[in-house]
N, CA, C and O atoms as a Tinker XYZ file with bonds, in Angstrom:
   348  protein
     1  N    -15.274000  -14.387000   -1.302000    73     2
     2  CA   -14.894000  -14.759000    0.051000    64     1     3
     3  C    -16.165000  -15.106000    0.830000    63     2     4     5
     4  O    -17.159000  -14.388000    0.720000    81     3
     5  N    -16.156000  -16.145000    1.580000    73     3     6
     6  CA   -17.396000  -15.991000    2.810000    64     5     7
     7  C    -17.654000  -15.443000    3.284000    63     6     8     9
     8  O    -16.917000  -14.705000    3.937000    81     7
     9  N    -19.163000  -15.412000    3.293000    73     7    10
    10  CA   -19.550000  -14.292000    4.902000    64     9    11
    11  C    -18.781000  -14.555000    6.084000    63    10    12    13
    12  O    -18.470000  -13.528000    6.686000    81    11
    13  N    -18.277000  -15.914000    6.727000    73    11    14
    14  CA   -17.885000  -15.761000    7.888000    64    13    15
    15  C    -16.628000  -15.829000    7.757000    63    14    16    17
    16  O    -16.031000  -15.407000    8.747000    81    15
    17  N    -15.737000  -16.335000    6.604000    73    15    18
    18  CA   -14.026000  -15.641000    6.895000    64    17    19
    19  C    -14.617000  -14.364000    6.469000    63    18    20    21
    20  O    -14.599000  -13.742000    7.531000    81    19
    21  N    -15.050000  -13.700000    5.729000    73    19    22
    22  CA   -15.422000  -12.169000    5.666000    64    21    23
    23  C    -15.564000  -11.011000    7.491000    63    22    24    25
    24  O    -15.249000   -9.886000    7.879000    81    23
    25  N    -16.154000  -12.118000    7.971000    73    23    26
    26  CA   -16.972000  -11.142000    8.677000    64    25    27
    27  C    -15.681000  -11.300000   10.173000    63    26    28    29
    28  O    -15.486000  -10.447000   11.038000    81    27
    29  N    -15.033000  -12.583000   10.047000    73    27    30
    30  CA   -13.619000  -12.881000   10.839000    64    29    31
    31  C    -12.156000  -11.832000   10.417000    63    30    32    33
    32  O    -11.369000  -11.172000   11.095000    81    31
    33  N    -12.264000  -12.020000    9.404000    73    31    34
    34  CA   -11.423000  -11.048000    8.680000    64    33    35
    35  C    -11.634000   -9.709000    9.123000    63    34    36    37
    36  O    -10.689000   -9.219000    9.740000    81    35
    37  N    -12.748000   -8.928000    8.941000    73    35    38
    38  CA   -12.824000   -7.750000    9.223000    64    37    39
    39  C    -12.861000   -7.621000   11.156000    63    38    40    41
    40  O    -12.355000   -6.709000   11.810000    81    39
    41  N    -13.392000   -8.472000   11.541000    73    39    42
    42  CA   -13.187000   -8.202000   13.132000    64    41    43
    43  C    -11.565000   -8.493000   13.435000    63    42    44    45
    44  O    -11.261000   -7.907000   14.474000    81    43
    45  N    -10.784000   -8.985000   13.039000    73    43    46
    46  CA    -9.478000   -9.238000   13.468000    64    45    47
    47  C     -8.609000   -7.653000   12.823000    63    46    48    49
    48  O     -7.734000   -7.070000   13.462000    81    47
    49  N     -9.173000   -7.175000   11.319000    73    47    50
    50  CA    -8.748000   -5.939000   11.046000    64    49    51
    51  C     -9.611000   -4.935000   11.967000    63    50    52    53
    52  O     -9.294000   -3.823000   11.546000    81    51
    53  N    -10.240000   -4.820000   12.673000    73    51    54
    54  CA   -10.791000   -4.188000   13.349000    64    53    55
    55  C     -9.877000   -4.250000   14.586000    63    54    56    57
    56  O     -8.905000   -3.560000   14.894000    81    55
    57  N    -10.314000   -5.003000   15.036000    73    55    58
    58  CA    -9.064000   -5.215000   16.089000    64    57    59
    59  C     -7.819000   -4.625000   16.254000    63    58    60    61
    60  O     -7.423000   -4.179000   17.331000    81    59
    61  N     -7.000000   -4.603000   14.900000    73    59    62
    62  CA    -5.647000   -4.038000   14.780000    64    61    63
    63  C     -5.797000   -2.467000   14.763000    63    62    64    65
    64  O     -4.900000   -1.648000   14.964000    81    63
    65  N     -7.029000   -2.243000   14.500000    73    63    66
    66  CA    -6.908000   -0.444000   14.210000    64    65    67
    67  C     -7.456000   -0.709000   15.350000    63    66    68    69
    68  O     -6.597000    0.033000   15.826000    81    67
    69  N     -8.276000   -1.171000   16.600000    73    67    70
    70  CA    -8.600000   -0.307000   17.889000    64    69    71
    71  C     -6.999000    0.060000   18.787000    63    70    72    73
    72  O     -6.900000    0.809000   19.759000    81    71
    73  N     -6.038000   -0.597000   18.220000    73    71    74
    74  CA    -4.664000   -0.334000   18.680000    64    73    75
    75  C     -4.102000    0.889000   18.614000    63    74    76    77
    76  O     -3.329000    1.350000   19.453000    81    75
    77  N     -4.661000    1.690000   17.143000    73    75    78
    78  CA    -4.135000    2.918000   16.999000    64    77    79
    79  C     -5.785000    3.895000   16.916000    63    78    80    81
    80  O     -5.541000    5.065000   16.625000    81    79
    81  N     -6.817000    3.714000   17.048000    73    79    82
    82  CA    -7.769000    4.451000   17.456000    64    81    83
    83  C     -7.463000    5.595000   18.663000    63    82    84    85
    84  O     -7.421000    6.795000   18.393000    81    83
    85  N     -7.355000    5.323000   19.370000    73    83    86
    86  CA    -7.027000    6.137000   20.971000    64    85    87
    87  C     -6.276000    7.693000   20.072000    63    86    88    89
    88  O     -6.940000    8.728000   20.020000    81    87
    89  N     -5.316000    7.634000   19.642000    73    87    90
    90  CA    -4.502000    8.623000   19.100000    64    89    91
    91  C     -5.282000    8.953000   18.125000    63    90    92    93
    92  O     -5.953000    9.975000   18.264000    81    91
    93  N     -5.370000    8.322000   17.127000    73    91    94
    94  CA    -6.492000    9.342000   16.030000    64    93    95
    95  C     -7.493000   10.149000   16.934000    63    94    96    97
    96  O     -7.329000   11.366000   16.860000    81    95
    97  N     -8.601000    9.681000   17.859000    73    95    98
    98  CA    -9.480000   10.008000   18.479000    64    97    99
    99  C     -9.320000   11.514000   19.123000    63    98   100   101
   100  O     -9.999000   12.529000   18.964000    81    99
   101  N     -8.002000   11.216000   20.014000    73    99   102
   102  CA    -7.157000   12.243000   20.229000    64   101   103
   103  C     -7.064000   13.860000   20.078000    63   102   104   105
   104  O     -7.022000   14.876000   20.772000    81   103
   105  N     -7.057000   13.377000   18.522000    73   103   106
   106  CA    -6.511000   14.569000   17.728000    64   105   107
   107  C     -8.158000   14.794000   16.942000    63   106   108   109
   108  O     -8.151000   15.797000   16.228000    81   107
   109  N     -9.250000   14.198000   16.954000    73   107   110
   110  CA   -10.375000   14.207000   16.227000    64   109   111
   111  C    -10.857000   13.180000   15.126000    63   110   112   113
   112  O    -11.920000   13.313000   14.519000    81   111
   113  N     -9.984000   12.162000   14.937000    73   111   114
   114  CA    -9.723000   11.687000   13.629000    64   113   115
   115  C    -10.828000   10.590000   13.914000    63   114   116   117
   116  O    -11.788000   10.787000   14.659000    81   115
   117  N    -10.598000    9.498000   13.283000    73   115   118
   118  CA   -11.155000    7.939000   13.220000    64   117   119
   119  C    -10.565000    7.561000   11.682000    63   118   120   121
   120  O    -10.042000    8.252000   10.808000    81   119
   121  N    -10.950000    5.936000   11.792000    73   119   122
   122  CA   -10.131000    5.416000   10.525000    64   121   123
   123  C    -11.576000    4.549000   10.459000    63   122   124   125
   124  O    -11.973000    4.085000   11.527000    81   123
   125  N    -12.381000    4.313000    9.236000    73   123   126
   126  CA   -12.894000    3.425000    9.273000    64   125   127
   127  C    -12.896000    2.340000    7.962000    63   126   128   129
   128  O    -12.595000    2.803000    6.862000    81   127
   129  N    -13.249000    0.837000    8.080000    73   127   130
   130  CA   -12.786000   -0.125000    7.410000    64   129   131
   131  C    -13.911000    0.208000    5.890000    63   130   132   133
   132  O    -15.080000    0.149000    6.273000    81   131
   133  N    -13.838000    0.460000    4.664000    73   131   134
   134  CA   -14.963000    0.475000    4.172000    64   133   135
   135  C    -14.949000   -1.087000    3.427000    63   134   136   137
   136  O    -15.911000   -1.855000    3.418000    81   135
   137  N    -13.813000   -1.304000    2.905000    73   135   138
   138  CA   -14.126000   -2.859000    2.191000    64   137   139
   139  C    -12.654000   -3.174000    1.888000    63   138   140   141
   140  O    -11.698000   -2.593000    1.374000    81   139
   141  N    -13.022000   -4.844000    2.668000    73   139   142
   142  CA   -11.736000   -5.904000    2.152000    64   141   143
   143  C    -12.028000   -6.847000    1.009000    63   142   144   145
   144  O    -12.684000   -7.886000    0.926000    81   143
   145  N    -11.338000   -6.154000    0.180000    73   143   146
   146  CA   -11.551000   -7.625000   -1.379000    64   145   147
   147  C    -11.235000   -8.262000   -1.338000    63   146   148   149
   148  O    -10.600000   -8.680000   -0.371000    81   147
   149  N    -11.508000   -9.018000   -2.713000    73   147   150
   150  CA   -11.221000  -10.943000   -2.495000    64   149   151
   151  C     -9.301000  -11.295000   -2.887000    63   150   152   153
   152  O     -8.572000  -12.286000   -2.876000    81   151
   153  N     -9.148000   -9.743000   -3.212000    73   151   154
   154  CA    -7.350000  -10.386000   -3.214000    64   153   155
   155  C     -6.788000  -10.186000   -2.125000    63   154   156   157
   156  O     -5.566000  -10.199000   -1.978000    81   155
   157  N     -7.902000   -9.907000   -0.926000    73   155   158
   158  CA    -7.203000   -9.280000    0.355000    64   157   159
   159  C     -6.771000   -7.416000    0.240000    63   158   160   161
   160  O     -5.653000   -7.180000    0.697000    81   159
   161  N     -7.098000   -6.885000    0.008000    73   159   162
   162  CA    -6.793000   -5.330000   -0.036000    64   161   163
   163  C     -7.782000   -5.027000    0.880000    63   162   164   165
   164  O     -8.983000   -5.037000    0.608000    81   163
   165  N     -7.151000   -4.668000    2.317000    73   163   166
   166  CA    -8.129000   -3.803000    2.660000    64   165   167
   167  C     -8.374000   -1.963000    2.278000    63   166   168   169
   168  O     -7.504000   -1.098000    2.384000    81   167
   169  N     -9.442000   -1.815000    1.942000    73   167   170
   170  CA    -9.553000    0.150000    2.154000    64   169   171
   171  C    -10.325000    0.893000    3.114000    63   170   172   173
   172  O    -11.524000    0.665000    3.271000    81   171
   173  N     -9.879000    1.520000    3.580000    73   171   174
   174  CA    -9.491000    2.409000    4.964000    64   173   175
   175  C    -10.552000    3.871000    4.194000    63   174   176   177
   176  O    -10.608000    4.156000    2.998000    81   175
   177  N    -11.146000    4.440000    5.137000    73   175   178
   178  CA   -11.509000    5.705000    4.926000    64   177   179
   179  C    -11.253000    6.831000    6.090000    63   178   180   181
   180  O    -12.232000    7.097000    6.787000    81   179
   181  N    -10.032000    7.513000    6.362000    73   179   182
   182  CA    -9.818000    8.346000    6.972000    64   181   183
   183  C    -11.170000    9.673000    7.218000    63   182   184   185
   184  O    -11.740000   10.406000    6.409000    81   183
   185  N    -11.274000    9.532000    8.523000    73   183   186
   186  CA   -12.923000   10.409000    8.977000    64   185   187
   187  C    -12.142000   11.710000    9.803000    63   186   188   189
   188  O    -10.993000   11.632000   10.239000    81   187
   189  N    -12.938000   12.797000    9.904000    73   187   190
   190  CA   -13.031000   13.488000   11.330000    64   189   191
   191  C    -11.462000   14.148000   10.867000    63   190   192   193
   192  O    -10.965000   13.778000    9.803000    81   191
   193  N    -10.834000   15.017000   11.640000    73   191   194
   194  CA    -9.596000   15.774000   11.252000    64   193   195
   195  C     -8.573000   14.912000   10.629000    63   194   196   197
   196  O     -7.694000   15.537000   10.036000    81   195
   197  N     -8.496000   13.865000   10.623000    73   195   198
   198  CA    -7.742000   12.873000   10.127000    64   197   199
   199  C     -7.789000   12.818000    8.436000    63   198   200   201
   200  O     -6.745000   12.628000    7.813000    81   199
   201  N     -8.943000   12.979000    7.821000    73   199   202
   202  CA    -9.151000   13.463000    6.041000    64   201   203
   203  C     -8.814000   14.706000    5.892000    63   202   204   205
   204  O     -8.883000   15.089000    4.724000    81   203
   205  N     -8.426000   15.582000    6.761000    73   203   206
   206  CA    -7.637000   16.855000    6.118000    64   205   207
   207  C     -6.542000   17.062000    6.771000    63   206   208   209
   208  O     -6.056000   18.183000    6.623000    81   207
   209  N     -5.756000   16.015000    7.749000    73   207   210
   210  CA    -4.563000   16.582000    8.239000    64   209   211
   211  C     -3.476000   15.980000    7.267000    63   210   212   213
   212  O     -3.403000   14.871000    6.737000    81   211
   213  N     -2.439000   17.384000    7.199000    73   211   214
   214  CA    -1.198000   16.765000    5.911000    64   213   215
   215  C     -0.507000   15.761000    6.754000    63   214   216   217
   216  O     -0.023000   14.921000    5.995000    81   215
   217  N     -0.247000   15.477000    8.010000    73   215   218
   218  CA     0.155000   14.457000    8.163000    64   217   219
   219  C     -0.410000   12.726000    8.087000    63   218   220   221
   220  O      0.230000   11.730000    8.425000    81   219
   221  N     -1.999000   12.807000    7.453000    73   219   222
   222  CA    -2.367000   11.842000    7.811000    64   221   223
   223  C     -1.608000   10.312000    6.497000    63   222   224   225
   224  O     -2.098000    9.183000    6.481000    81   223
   225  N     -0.511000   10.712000    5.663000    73   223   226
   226  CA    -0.303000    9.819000    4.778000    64   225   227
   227  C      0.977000    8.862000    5.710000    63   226   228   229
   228  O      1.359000    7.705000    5.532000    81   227
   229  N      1.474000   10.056000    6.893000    73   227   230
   230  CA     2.255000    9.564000    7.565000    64   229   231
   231  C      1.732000    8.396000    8.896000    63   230   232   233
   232  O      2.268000    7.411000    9.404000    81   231
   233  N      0.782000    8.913000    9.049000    73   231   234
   234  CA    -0.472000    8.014000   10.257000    64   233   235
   235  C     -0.939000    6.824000    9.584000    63   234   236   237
   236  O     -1.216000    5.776000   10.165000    81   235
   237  N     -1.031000    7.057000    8.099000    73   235   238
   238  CA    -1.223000    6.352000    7.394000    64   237   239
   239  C     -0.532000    4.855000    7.236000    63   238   240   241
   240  O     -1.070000    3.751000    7.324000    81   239
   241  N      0.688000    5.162000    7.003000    73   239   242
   242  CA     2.006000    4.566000    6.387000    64   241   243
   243  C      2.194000    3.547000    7.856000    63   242   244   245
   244  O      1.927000    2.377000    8.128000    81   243
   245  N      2.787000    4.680000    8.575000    73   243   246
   246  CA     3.275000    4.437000   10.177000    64   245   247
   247  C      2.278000    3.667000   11.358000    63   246   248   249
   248  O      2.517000    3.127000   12.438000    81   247
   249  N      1.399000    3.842000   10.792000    73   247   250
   250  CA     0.571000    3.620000   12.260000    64   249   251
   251  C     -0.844000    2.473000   11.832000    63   250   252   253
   252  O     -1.029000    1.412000   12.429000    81   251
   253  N     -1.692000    2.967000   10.727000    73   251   254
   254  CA    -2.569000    1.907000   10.282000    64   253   255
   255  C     -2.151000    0.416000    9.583000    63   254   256   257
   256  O     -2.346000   -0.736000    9.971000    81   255
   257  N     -1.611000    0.864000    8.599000    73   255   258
   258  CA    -0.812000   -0.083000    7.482000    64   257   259
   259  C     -0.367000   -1.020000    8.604000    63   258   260   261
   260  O     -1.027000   -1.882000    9.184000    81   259
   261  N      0.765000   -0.693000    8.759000    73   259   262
   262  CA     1.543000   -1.338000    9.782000    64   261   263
   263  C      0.751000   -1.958000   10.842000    63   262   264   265
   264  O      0.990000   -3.105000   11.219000    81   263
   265  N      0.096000   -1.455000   11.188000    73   263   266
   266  CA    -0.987000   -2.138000   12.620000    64   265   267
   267  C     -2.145000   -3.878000   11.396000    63   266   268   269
   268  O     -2.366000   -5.081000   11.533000    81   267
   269  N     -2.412000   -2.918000   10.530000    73   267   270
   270  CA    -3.164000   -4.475000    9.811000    64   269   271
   271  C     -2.148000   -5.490000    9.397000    63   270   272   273
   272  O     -2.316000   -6.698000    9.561000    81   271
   273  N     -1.048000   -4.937000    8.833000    73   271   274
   274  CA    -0.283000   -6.441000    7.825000    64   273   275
   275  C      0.439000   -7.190000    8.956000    63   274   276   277
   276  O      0.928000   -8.318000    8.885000    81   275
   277  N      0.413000   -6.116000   10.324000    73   275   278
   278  CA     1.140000   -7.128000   11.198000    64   277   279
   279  C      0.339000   -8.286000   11.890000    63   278   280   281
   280  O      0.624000   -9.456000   12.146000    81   279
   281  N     -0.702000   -7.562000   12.083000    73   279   282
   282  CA    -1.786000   -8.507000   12.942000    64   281   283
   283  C     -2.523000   -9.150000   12.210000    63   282   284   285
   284  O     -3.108000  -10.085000   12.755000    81   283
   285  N     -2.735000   -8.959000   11.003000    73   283   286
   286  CA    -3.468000   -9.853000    9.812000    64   285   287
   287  C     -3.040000  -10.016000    8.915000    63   286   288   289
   288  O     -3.450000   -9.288000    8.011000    81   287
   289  N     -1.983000  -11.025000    8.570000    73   287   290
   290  CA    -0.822000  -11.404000    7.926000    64   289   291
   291  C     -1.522000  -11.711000    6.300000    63   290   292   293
   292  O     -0.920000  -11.559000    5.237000    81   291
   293  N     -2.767000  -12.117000    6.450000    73   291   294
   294  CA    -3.278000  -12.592000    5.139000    64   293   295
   295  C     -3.676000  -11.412000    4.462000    63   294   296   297
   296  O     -4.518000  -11.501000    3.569000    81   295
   297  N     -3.027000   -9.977000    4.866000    73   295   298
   298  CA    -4.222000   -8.960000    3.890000    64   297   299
   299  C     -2.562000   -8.576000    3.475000    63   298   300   301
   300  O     -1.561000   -8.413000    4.172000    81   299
   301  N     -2.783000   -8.527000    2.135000    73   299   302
   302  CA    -1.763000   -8.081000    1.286000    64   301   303
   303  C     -1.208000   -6.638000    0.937000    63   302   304   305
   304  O     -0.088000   -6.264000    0.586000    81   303
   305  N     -2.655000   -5.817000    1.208000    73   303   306
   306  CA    -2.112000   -4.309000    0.902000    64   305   307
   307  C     -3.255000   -3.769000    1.468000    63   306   308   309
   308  O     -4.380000   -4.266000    1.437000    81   307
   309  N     -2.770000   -2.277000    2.211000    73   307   310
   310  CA    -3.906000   -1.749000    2.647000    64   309   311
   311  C     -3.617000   -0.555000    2.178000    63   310   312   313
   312  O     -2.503000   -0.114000    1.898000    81   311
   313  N     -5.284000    0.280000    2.046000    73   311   314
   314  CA    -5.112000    1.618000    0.898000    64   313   315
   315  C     -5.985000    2.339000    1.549000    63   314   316   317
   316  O     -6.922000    1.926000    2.232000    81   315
   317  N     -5.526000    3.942000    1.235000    73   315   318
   318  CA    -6.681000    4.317000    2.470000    64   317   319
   319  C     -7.299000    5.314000    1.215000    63   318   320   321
   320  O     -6.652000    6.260000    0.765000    81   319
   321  N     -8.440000    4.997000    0.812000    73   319   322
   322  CA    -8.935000    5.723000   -0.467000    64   321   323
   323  C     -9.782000    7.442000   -0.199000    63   322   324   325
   324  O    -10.845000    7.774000   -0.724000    81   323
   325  N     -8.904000    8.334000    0.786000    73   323   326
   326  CA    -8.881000    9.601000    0.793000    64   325   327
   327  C     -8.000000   10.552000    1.406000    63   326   328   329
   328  O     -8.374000   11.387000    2.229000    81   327
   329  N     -6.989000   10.434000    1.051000    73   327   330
   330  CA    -5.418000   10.059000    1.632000    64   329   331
   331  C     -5.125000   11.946000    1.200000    63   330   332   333
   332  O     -5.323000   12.254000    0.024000    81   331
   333  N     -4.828000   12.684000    1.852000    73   331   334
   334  CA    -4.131000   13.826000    1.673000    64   333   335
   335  C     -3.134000   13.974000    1.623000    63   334   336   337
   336  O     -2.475000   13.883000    2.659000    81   335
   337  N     -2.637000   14.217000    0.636000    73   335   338
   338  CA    -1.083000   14.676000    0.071000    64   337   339
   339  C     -0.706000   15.689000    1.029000    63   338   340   341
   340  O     -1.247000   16.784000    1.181000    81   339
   341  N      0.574000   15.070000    1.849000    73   339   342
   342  CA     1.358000   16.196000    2.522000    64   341   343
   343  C      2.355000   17.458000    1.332000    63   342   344   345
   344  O      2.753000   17.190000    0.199000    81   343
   345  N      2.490000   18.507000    1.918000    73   343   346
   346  CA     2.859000   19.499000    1.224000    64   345   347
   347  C      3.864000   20.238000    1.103000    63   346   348
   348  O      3.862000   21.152000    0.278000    81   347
């Protein structure tokens, strides 16, 4: 991918998570972008109380996911690579 659809790409996924930032923040959390590949996958690294809360697969699902594929139609799947299994 290019540096500058690269670097467009990630500011427009950026964008979609400052939508649900405020609430993670909230509660202690943050979400941050670590890398979008070239098939479009973005991965997510859940920071701050947000990597150990059991609800975060639901914040996950509900609130990030949903906030990128809507606002950045070209990313195909988003994965958040430290995801805590609710219990």
């Amino acid at each position: 991918m290019e540096t500058l659809q690269a670097d467009s790409l990630k500011a427009r996924v950026e964008t979609a998570l400052n939508s649900i930032r405020p609430y993670l923040e909230a509660d202690g959390g943050n979400v941050a972008v670590k890398e979008i590949t070239d098939d479009m996958t973005v991965r997510l690294e859940l920071v701050g109380s947000c990597s150990s809360c059991p609800m975060s697969t639901m914040t996950f699902k509900a609130g990030l996911e949903e906030a990128i594929l809507k606002s950045v139609p070209e990313i195909k799947k988003v994965e958040a690579i430290n995801l805590t299994p609710a219990y």
